[in-house]
PyMOL commands that place a pseudoatom at each C-alpha (Angstrom):
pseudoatom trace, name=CA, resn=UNK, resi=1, chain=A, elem=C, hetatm=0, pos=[-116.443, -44.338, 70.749]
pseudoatom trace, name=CA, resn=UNK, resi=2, chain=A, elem=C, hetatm=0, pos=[-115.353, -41.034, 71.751]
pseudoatom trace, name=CA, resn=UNK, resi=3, chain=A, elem=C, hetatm=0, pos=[-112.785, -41.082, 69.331]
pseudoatom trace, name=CA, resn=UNK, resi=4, chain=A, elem=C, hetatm=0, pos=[-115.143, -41.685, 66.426]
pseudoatom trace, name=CA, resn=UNK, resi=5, chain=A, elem=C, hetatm=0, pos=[-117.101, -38.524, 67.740]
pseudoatom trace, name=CA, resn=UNK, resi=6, chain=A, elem=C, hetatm=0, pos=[-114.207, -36.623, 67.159]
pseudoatom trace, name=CA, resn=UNK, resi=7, chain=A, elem=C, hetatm=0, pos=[-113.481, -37.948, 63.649]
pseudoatom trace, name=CA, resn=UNK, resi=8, chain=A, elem=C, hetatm=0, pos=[-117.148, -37.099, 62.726]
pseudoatom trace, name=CA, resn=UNK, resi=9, chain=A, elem=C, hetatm=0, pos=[-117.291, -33.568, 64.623]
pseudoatom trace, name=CA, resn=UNK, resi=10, chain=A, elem=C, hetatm=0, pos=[-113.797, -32.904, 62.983]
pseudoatom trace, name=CA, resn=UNK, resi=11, chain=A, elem=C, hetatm=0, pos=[-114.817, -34.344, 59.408]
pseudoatom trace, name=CA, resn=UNK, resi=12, chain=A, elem=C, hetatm=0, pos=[-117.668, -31.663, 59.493]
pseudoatom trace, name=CA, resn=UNK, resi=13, chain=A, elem=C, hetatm=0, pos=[-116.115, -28.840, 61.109]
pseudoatom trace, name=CA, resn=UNK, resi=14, chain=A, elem=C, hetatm=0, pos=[-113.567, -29.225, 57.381]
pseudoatom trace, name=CA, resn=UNK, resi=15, chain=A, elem=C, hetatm=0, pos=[-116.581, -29.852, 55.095]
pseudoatom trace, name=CA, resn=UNK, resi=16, chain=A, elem=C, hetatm=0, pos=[-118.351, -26.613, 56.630]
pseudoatom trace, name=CA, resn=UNK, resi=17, chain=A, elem=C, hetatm=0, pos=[-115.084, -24.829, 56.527]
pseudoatom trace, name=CA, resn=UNK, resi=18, chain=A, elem=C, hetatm=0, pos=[-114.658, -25.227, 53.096]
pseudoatom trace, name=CA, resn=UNK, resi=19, chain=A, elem=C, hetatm=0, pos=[-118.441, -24.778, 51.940]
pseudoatom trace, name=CA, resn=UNK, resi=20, chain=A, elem=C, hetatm=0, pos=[-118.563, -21.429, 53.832]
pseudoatom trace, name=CA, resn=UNK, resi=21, chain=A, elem=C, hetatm=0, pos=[-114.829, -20.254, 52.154]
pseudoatom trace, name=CA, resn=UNK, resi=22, chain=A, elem=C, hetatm=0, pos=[-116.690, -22.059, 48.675]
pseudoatom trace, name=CA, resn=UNK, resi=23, chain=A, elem=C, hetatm=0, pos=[-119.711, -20.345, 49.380]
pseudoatom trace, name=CA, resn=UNK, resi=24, chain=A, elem=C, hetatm=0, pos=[-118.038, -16.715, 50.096]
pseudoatom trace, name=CA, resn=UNK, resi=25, chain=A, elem=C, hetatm=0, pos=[-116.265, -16.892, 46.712]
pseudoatom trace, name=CA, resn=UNK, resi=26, chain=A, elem=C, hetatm=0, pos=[-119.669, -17.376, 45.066]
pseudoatom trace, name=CA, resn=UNK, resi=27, chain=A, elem=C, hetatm=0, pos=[-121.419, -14.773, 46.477]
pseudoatom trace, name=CA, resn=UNK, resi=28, chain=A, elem=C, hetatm=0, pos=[-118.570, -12.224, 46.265]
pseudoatom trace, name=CA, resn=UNK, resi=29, chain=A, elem=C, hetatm=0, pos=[-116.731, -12.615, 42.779]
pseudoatom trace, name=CA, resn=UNK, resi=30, chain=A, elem=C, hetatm=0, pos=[-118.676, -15.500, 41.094]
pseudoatom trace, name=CA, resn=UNK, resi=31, chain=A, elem=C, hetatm=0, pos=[-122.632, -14.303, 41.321]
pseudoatom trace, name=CA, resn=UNK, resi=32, chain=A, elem=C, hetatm=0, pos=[-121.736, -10.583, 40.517]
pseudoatom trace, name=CA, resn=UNK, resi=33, chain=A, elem=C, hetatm=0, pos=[-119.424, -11.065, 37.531]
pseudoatom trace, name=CA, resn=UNK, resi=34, chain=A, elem=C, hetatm=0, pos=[-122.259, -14.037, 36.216]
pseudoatom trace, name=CA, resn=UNK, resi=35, chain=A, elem=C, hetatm=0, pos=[-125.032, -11.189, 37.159]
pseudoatom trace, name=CA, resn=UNK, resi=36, chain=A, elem=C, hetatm=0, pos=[-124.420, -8.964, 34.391]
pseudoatom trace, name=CA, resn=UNK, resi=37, chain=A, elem=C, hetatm=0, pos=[-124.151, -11.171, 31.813]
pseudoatom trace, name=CA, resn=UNK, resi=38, chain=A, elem=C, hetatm=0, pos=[-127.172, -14.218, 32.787]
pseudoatom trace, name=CA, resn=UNK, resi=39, chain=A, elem=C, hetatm=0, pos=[-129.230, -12.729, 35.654]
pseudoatom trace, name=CA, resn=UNK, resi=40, chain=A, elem=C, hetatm=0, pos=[-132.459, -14.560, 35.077]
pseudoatom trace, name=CA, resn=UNK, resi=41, chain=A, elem=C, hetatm=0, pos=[-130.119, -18.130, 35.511]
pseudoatom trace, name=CA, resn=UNK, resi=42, chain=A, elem=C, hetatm=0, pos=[-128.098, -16.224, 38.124]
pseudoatom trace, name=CA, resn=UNK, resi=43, chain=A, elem=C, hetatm=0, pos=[-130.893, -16.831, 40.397]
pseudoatom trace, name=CA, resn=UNK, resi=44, chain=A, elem=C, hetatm=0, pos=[-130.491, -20.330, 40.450]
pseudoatom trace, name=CA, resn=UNK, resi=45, chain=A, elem=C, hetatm=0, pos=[-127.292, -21.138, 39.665]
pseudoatom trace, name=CA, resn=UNK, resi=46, chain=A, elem=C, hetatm=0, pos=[-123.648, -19.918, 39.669]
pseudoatom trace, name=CA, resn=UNK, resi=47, chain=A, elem=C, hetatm=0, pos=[-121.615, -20.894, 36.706]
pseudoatom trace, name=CA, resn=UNK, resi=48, chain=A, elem=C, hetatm=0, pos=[-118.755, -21.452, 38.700]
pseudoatom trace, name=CA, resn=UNK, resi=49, chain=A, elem=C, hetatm=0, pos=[-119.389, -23.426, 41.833]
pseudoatom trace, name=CA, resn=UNK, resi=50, chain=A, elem=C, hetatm=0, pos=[-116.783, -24.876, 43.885]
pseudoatom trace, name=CA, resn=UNK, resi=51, chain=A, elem=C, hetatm=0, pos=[-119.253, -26.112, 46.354]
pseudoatom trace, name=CA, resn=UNK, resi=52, chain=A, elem=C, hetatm=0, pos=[-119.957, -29.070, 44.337]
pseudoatom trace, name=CA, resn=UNK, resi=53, chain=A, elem=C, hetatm=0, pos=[-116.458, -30.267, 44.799]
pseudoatom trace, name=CA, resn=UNK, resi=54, chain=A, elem=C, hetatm=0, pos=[-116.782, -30.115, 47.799]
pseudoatom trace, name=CA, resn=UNK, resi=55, chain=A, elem=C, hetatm=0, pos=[-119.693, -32.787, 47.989]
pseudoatom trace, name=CA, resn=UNK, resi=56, chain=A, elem=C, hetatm=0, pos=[-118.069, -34.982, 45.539]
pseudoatom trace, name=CA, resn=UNK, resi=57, chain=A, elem=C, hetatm=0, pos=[-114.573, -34.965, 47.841]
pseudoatom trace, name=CA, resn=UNK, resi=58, chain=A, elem=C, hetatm=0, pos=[-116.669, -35.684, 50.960]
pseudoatom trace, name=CA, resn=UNK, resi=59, chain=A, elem=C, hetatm=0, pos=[-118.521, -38.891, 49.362]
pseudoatom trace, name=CA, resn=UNK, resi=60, chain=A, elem=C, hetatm=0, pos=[-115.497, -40.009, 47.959]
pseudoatom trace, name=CA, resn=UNK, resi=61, chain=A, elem=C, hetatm=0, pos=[-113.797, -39.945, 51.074]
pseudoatom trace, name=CA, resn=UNK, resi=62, chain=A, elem=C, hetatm=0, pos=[-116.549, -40.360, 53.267]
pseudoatom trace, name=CA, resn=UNK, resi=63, chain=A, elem=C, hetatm=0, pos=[-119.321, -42.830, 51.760]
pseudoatom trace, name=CA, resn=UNK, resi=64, chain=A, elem=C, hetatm=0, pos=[-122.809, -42.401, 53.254]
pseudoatom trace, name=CA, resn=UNK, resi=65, chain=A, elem=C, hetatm=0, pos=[-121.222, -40.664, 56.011]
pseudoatom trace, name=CA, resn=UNK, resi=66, chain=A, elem=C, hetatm=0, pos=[-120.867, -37.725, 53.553]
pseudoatom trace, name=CA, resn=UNK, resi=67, chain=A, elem=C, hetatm=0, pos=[-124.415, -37.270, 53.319]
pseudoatom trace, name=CA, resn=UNK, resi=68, chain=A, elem=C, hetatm=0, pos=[-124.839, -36.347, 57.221]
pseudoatom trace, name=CA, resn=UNK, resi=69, chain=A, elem=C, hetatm=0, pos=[-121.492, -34.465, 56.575]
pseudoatom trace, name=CA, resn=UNK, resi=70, chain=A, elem=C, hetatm=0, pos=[-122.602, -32.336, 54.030]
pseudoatom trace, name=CA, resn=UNK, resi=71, chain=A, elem=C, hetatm=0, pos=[-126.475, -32.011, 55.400]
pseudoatom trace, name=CA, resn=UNK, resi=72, chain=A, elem=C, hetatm=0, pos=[-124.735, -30.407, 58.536]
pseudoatom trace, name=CA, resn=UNK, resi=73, chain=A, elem=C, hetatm=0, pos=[-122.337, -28.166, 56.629]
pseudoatom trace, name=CA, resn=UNK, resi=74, chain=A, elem=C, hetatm=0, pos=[-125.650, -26.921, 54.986]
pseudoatom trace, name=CA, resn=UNK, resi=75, chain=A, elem=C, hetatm=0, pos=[-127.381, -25.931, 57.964]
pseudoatom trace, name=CA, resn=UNK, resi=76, chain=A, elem=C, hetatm=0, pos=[-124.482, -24.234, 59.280]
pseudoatom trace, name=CA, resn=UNK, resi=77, chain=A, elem=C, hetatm=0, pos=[-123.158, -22.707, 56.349]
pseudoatom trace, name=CA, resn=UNK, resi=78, chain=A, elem=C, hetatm=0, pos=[-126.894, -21.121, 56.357]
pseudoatom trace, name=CA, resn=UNK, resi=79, chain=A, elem=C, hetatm=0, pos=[-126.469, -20.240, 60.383]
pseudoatom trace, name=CA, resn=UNK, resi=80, chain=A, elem=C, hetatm=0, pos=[-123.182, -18.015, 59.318]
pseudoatom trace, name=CA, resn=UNK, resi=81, chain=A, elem=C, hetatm=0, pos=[-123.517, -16.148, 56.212]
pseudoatom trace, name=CA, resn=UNK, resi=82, chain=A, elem=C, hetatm=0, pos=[-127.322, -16.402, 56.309]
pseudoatom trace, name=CA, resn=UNK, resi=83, chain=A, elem=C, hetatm=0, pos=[-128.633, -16.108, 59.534]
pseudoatom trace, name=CA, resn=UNK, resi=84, chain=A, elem=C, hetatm=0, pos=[-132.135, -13.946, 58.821]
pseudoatom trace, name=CA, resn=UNK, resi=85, chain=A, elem=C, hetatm=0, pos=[-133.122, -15.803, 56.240]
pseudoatom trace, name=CA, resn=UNK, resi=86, chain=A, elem=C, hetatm=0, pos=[-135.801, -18.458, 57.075]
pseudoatom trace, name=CA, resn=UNK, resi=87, chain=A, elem=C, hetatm=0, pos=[-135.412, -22.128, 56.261]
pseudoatom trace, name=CA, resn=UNK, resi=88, chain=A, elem=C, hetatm=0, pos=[-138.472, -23.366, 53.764]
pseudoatom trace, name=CA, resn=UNK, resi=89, chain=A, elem=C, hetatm=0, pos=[-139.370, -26.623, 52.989]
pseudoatom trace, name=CA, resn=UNK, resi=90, chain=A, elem=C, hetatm=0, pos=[-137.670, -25.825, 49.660]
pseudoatom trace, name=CA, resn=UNK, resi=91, chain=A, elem=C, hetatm=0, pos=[-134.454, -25.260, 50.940]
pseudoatom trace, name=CA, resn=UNK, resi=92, chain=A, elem=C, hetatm=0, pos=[-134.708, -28.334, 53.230]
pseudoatom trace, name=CA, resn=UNK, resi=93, chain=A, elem=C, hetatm=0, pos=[-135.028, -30.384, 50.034]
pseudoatom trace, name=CA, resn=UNK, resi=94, chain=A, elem=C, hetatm=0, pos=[-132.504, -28.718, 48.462]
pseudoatom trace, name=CA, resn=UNK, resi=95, chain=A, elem=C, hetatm=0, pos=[-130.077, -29.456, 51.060]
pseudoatom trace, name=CA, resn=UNK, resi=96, chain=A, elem=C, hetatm=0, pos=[-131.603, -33.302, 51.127]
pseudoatom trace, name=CA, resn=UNK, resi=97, chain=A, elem=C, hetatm=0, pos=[-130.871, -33.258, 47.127]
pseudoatom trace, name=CA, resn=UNK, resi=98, chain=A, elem=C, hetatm=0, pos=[-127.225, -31.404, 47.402]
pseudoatom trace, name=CA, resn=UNK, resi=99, chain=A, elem=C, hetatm=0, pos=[-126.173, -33.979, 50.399]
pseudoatom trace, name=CA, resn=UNK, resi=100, chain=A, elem=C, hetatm=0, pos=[-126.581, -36.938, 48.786]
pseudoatom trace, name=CA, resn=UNK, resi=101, chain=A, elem=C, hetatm=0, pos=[-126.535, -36.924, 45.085]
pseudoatom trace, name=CA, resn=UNK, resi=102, chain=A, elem=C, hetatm=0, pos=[-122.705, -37.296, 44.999]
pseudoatom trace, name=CA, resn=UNK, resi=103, chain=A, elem=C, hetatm=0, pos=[-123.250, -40.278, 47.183]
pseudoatom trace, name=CA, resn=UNK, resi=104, chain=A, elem=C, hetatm=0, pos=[-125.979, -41.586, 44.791]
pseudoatom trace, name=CA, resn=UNK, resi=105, chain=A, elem=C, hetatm=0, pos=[-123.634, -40.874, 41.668]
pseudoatom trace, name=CA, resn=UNK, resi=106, chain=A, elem=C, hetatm=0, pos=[-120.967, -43.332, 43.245]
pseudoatom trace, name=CA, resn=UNK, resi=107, chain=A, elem=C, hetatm=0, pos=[-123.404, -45.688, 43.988]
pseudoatom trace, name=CA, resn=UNK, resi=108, chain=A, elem=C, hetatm=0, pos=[-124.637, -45.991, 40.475]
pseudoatom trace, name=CA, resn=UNK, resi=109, chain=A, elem=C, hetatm=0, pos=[-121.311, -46.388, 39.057]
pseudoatom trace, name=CA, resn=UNK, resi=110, chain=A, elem=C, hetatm=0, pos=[-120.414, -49.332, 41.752]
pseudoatom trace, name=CA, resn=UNK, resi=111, chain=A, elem=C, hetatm=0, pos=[-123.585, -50.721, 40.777]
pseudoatom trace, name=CA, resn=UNK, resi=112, chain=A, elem=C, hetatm=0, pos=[-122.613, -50.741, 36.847]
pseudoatom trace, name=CA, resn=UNK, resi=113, chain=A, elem=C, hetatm=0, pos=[-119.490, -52.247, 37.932]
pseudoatom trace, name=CA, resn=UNK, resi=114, chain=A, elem=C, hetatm=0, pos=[-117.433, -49.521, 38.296]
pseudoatom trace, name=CA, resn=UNK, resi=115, chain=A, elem=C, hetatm=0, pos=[-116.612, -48.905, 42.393]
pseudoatom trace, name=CA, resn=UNK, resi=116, chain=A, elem=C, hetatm=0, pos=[-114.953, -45.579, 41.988]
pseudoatom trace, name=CA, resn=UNK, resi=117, chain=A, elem=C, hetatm=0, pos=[-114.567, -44.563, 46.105]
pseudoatom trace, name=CA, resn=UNK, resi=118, chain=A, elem=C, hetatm=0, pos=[-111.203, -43.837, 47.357]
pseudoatom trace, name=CA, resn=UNK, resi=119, chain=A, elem=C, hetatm=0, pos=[-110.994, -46.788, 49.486]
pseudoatom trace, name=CA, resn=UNK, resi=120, chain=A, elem=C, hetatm=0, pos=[-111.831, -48.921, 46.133]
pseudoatom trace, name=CA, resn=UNK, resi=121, chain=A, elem=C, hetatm=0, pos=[-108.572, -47.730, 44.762]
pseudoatom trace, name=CA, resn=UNK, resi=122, chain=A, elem=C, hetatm=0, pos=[-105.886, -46.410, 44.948]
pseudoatom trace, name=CA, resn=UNK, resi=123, chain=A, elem=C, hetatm=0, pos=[-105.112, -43.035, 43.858]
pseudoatom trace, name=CA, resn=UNK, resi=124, chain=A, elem=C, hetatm=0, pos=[-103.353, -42.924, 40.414]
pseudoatom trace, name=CA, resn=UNK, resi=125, chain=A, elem=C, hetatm=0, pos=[-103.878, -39.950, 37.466]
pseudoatom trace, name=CA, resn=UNK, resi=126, chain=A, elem=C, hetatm=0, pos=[-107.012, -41.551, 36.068]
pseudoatom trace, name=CA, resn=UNK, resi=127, chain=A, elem=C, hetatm=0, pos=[-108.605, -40.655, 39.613]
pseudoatom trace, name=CA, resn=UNK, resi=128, chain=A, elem=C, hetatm=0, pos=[-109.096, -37.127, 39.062]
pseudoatom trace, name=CA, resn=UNK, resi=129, chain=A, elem=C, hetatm=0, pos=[-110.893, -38.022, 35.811]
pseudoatom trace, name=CA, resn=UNK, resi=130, chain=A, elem=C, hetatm=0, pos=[-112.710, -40.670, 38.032]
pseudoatom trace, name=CA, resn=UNK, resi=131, chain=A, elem=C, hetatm=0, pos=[-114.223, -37.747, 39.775]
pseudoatom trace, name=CA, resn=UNK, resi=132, chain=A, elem=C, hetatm=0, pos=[-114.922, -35.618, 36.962]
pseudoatom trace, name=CA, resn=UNK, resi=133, chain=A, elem=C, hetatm=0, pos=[-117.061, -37.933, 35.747]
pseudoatom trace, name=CA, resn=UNK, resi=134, chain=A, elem=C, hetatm=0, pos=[-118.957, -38.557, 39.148]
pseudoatom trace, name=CA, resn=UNK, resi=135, chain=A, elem=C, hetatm=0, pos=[-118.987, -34.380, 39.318]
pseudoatom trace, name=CA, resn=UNK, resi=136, chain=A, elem=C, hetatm=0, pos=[-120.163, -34.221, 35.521]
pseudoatom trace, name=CA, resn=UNK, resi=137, chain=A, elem=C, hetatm=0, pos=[-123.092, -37.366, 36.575]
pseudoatom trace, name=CA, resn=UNK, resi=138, chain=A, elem=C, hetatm=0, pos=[-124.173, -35.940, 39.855]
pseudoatom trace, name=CA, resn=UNK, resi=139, chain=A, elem=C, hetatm=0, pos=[-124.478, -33.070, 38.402]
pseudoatom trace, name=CA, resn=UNK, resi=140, chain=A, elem=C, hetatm=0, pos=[-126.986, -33.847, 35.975]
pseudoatom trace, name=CA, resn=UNK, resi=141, chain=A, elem=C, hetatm=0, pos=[-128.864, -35.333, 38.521]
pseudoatom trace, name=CA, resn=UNK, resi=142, chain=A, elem=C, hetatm=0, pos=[-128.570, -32.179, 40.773]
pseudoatom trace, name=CA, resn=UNK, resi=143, chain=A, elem=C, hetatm=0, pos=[-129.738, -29.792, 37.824]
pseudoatom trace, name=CA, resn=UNK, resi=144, chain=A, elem=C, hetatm=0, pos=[-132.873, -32.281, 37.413]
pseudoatom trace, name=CA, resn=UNK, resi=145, chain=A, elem=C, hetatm=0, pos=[-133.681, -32.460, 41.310]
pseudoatom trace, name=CA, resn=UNK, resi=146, chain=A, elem=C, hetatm=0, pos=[-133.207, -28.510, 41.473]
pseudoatom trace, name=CA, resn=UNK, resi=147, chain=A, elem=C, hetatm=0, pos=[-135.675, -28.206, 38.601]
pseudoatom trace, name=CA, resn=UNK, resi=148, chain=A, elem=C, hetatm=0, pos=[-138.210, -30.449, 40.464]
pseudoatom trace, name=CA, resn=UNK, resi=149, chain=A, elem=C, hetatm=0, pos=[-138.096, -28.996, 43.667]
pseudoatom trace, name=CA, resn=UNK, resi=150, chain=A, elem=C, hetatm=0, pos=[-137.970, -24.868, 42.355]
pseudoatom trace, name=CA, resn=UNK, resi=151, chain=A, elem=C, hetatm=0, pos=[-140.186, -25.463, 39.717]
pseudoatom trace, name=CA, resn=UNK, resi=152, chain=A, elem=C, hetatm=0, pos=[-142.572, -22.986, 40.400]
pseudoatom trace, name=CA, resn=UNK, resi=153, chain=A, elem=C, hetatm=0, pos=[-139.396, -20.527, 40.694]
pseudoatom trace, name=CA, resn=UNK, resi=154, chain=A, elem=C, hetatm=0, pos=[-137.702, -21.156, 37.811]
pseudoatom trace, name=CA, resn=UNK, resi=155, chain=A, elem=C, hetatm=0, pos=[-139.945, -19.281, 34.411]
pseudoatom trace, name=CA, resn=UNK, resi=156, chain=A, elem=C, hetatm=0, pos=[-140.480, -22.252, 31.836]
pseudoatom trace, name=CA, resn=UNK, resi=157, chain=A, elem=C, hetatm=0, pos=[-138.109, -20.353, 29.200]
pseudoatom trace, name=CA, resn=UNK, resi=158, chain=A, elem=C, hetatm=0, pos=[-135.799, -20.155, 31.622]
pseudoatom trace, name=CA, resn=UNK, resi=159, chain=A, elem=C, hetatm=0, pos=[-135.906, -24.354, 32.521]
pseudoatom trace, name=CA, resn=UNK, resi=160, chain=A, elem=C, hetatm=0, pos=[-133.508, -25.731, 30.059]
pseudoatom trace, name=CA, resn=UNK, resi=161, chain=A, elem=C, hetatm=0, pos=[-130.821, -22.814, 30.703]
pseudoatom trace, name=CA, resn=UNK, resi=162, chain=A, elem=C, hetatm=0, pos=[-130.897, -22.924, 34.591]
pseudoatom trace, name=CA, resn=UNK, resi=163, chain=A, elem=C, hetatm=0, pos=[-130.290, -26.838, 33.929]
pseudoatom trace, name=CA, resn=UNK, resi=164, chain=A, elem=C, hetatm=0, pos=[-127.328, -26.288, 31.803]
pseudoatom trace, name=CA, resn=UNK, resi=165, chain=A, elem=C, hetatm=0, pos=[-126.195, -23.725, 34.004]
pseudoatom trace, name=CA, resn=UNK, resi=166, chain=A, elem=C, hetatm=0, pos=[-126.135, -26.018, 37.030]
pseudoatom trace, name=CA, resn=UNK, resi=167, chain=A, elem=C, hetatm=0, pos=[-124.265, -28.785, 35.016]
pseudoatom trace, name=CA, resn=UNK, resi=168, chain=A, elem=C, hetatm=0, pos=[-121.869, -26.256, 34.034]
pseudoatom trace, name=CA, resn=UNK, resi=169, chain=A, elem=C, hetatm=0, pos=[-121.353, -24.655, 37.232]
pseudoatom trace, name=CA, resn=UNK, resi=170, chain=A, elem=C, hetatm=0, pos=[-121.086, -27.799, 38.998]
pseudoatom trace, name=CA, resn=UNK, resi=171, chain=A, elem=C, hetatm=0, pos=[-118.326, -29.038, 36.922]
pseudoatom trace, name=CA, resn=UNK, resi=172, chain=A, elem=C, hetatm=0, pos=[-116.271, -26.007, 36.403]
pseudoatom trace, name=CA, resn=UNK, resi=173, chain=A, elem=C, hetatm=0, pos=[-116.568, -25.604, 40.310]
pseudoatom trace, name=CA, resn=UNK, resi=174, chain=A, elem=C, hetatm=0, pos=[-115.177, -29.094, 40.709]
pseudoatom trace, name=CA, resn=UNK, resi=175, chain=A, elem=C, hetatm=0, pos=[-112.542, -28.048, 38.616]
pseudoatom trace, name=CA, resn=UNK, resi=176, chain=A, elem=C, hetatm=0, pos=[-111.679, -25.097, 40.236]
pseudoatom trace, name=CA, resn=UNK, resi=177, chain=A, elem=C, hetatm=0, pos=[-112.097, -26.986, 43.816]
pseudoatom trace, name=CA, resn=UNK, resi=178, chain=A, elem=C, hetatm=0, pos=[-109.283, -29.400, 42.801]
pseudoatom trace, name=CA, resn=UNK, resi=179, chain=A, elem=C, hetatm=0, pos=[-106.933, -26.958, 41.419]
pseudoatom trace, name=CA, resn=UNK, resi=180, chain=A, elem=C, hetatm=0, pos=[-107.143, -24.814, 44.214]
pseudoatom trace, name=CA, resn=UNK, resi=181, chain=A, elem=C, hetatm=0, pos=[-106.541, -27.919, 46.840]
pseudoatom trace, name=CA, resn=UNK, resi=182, chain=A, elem=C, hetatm=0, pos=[-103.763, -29.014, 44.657]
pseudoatom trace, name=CA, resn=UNK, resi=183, chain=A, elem=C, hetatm=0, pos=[-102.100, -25.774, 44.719]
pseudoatom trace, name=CA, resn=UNK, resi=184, chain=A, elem=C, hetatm=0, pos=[-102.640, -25.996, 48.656]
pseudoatom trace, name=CA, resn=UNK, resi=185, chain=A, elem=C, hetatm=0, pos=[-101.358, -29.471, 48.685]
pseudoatom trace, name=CA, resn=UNK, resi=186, chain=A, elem=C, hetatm=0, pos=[-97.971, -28.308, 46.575]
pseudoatom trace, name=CA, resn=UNK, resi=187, chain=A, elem=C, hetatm=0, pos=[-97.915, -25.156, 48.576]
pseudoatom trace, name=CA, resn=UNK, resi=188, chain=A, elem=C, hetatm=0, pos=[-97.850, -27.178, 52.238]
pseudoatom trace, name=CA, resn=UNK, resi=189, chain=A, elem=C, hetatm=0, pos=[-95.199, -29.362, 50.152]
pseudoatom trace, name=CA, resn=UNK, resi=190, chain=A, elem=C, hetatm=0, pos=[-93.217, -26.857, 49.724]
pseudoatom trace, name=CA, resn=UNK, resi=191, chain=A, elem=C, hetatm=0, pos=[-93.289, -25.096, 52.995]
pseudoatom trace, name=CA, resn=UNK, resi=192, chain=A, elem=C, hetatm=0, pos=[-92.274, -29.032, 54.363]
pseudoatom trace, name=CA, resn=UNK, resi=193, chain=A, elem=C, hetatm=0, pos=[-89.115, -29.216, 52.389]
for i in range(1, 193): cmd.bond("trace and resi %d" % i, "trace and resi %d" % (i + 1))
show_as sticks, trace
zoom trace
């Protein structure tokens, strides 16, 4: 039992660490270079957002687990780099939406058939593209759910482009989340030899 503590405590502690490093290159190169260019969808959404990775990693790995996983790496990513700010209802539901829509993208693909969780099989080329698609599906769903629950945020004109922007930014940040984890895997690799 205590052992299984520790797996859980030390499952978060990684997710957090790497949605606070995620969220600090966001808010530092991402959101400025994005905020002269699209700053009414800049609001919203980040064009490049590793974060997403992240979430897709975790319920690959983790299952439903991820979604308690991810829900706590919310809340504490908030606690560190945004500690004034007060949590609304809004951003309660967005956390709800962002922890579990990976988990609900895998489960409607092993419904269909297709049981595309790490333990389901083992790991080969075609499972990166395996979790492309789940990143490309969830986030779909994640632009829709973000539409729903800022709706009275986001201007009508500026709907349709925040959507795109969050499908786009949620799949170019799962791209740039694996690419920088395999350069750290080849990197620890090398330091092994």
């Amino acid at each position: 039992m205590q052992a299984r503590i520790s797996q859980h405590l030390l499952n978060i502690l990684v997710i957090s660490i790497g949605y606070i490093i995620s969220m600090i290159l966001v808010k530092s190169v991402i959101v400025p270079a994005q905020q002269l260019y699209l700053p009414a969808v800049t609001t919203f959404a980040a064009l490049i957002f590793p974060l997403h990775g992240v979430r897709v990693l975790s319920a690959w790995l983790f299952k439903k687990w991820s979604i308690l996983y991810l829900f706590v790496a919310n809340c504490v990513m908030h606690l560190v780099l945004t500690p004034g700010e007060d949590i609304t209802t809004k951003s309660l539901c967005a956390w709800i939406l962002v922890s579990t829509i990976a988990w609900i993208s895998f489960e409607i693909f092993r419904l269909c058939g297709a049981n595309l969780y790490r333990e389901a099989n083992p790991i080969v080329t075609s499972t990166w593209r395996n979790l492309f698609l789940i990143a490309f599906f969830s986030s779909i769903l994640n632009s829709l759910g973000h539409n729903i629950i800022f709706a009275g945020d986001i201007l009508p004109e500026n709907s349709l482009n925040t959507m795109f922007a969050f499908m786009i930014g949620d799949t170019l940040g799962t791209f740039a989340c694996f690419a920088i984890l395999m350069l750290a895997f080849r990197f620890v690799r090398i330091i092994r030899r």
